[in-house]
N, C-alpha and C positions, 0 to 999 in steps of 0.2 A: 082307335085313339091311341092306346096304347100301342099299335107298330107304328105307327108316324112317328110319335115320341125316337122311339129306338131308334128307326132309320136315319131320325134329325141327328144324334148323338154319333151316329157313325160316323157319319159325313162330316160334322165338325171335328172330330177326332183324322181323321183322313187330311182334312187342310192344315191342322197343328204337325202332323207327321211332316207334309211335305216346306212348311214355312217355321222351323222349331225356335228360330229367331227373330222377334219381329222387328228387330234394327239391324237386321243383315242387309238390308239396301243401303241405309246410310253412309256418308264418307266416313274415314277411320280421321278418330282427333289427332292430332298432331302430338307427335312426343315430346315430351317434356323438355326445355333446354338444362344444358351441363351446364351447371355456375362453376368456371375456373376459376381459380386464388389471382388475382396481381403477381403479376410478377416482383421478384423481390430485386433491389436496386443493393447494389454494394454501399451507396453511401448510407443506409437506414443503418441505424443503429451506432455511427460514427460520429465520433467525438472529434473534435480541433482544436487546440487553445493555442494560445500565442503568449512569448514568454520574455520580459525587456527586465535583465537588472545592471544597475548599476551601482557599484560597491568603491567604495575610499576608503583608507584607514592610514592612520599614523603614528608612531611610537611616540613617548616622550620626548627622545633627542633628535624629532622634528625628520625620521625619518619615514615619508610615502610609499603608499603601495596604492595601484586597483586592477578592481575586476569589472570590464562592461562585458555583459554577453546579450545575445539575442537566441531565444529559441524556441522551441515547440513541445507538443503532446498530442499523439493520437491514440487514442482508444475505438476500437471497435468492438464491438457485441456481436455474436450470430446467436440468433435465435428459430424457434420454432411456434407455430401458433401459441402454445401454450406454455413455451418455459427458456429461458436462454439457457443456451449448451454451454458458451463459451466466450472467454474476452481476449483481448490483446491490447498490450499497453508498450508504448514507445516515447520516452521522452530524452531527449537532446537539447546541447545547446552549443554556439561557435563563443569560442570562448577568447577577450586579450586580457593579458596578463601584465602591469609594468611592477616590477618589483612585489615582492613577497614578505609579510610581516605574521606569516603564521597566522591567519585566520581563521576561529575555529570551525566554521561553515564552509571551510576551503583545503583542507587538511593534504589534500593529494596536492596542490597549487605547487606545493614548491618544484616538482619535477615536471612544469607545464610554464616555461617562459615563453610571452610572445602570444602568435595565435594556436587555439587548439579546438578540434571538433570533439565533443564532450557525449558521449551515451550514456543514459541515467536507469532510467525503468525501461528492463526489453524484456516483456516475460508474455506467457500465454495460460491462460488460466482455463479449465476444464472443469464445469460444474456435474455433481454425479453420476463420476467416469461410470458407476458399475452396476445402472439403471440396466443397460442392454443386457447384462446376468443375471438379474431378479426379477421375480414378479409383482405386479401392478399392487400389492398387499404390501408389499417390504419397501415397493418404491417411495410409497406416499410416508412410511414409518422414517425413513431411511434420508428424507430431502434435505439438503445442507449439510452432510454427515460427513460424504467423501466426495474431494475437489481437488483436483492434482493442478501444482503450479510448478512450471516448467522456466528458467530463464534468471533474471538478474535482477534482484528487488534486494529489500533492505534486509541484513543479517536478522535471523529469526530467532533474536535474545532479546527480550527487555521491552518494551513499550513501544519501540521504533517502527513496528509491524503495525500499529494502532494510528500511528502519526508520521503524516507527513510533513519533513522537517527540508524540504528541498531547497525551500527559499529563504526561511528562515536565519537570521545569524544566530540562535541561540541554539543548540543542538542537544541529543540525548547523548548516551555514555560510549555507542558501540563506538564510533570512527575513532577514539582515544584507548577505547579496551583490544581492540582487534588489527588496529591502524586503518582499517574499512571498514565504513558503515551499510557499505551493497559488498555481494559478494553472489555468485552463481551459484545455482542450488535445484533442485530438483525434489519433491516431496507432497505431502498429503496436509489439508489442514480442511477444518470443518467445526461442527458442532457436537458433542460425544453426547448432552441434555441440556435441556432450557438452562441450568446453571454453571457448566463450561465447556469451553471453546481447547482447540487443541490446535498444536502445529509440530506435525515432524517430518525432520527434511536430511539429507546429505546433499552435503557445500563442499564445493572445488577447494574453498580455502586459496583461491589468490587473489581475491578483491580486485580491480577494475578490471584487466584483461584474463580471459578464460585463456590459464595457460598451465602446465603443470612441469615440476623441476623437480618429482619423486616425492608430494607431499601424500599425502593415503587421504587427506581430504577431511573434514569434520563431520560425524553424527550430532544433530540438534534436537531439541523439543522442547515444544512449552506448553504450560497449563495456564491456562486465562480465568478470567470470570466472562459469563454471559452477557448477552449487549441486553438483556432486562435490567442488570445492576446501574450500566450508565443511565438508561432512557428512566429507572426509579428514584435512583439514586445516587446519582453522580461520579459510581465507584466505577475504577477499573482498575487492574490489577494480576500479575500472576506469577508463575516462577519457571526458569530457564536452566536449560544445560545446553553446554557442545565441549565435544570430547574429540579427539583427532588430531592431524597434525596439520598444519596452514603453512603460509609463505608469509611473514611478516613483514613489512615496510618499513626501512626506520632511518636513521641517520648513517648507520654503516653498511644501506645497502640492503638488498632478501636476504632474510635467512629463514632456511625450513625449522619450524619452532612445535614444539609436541605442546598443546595447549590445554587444558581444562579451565571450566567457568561454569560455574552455579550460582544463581543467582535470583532475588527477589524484587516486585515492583509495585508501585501502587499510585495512581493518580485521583485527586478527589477534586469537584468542583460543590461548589458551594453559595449561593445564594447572598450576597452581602448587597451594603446601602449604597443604592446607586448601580449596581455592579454586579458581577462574577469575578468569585474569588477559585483558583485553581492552584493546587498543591501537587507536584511531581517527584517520587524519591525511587530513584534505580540503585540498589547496591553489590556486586556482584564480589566475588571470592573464586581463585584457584591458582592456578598455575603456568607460568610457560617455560620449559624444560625443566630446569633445576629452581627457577626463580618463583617465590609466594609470590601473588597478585589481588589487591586490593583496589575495586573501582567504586567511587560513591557520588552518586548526583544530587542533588535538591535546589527544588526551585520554587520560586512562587511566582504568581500570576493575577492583575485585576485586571477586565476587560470594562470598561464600563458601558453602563446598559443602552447606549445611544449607539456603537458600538463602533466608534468613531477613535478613539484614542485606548492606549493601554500603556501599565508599567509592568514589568517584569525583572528578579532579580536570581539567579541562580551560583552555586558553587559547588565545584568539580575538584576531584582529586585522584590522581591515580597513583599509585602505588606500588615499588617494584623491588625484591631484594636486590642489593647490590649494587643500588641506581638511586638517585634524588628523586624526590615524588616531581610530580607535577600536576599544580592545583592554580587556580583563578576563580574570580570573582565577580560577576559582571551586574551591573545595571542598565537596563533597556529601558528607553521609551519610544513608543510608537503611534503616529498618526496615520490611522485611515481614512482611506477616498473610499474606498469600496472593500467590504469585509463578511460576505455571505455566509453564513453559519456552515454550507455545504465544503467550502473550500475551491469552490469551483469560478469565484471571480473575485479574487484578491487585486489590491493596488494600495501600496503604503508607504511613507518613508519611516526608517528607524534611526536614532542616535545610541549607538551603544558607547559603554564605558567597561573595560577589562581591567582588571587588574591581574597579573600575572603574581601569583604570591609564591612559589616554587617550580622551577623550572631543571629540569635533566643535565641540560648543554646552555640555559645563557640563567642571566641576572636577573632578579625581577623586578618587573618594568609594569609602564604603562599602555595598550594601544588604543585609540578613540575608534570607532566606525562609525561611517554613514552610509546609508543604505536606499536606495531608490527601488522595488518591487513592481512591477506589473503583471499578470496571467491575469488572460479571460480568454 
């Protein structure tokens, strides 16, 4: 009994040797399929707006100007599954011109009679450049920190980087402190901590056309507060320098002008009845060549809470040794068709009222504006 056992045990050990698989007859399963990504289309990620203003204004002694223009804005984005690298922003507009009353939302106007094609924002923005030189620990510490922008956006002093004042008739201080409110520039800005923001840059110093006639160009930078101050609390606010020499614009013509400006800013909005109440104050200090420079803005602002109509009143002054200041006073009011909190589908008419209370080269006067707005 016991060698039958054994021999049985042999002989199945004999069949395992020769079959050590017993799904080796079987077909083989098929392999797995590749999930490839979609292809990615150029148009993802692209922006298009469409841009109609029409501008009138008139002085006291009944003399006309306007501006119609029609124009655009494209924005593109590249990105990657998980984070956009990069943007690109292009905005223009074909511009007619009939006569010129100095308007301060038009400052360049006077050397642009007739028709003219207009480039506004050309810049390309690069979200952190310097991911591919650190590791995966620094990256995630490091996100929003450093962002190089390349191209022709708004001078990097004062609130103007925060606001876009394109369409706008009411303006901030740079286009009257600098005689350009864009200027070509190349630099770093980001987040330094949760409570501020940073931007330093060197600028060509010749405001519309990138052109140079031996100026060494401007160093800038500013200190901000953090975007938790506005989303808490309403605040924003910071302080600026640029140092260098630039091309100045003026009534006699460029002249290469050695510039300094330091300067402080602070915008508060505020909760009122019915409403938002907004409070704007730019005031900067320095110098261009030999000459002291004093710029001061203040404004206010109610938006009311339908968000349908608003008033706004502000006063500018600038300040020049050797030279009569020049200062105005204006009154806005505005009705909206469309007023999205983003910025991104504006349609309004405005009536302004200037007063012109010291001027450099004329008399002071009065001019009225009306204003017609469209982008979407």
């Amino acid at each position: 009994m016991q060698r039958a056992t054994f021999l049985f045990l042999i002989g199945c050990a004999g069949l395992l040797g020769q079959q050590s698989d017993p799904f080796a007859d079987l077909p083989a399963a098929p392999a797995p399929k590749q999930e490839t990504a979609p292809a990615r289309s150029w148009t993802e990620n692209l922006g298009f707006r469409k841009e109609i203003m029409s501008q009138f204004d008139v002085t006291e002694d009944g003399r006309p100007a306007s501006r119609q223009s029609v124009g655009f804005e494209i924005l593109k984005k590249f990105s990657t599954r998980t984070s956009t690298v990069a943007a690109f922003d292009f905005q223009g507009r074909l511009v007619r011109r009939d006569r010129y009353n100095g308007s301060v939302n038009d400052m360049e106007g006077e050397s642009r009679p007739g028709w003219a094609f207009e480039y506004h924002n050309f810049y390309l923005d690069l979200y952190n450049v310097f991911n591919p030189l650190i590791g995966d620990d620094a990256k995630g510490r490091n996100v929003g920190r450093f962002n190089l922008r390349v191209g022709r956006f708004y001078v990097p002093f004062g609130l103007n980087l925060q606001t876009d004042t394109h369409g706008t008739v009411l303006q901030l201080s740079n286009e009257r402190n600098f005689s350009y409110e864009r200027d070509w520039y190349t630099g770093f800005w980001g987040s330094i901590n949760k409570h501020v923001n940073y931007d330093a840059y060197y600028l060509a110093g010749s405001g519309y056309d990138l052109k140079f006639k031996g100026q060494s160009g401007l160093a800038g930078g500013r200190l901000s507060l953090g975007n938790r101050y506005l989303s808490g609390y309403g605040l924003e606010g910071g302080v600026s320098f640029l140092a260098g020499e630039r091309i100045a614009h003026g009534h006699h013509g460029d002249a290469l002008t050695d510039t300094h400006r330091y300067g402080g800013d602070a915008r508060y909005r505020h909760i009122a009845p019915g409403g938002l109440l907004t409070f704007t104050n730019e005031v900067s200090g320095g110098r261009d060549n030999r000459d002291n420079i004093f710029m001061q803005l203040h404004q206010a602002e109610y938006l009311h809470s339908s968000r349908r109509w608003g008033v706004a009143s502000q006063f500018r002054r600038f300040l020049q040794d050797r030279h009569n200041a020049d200062s105005s006073i204006f009154g806005e009011f505005t009705w909206y068709f469309r007023n999205d909190v983003g910025g991104s589908n504006s349609h309004w008419i405005k009536f302004v009222v200037e007063r012109r209370l010291e001027l450099a080269y004329a008399k002071p006067h009065t001019v009225v504006t009306l204003q017609y707005y469209f982008y979407k």
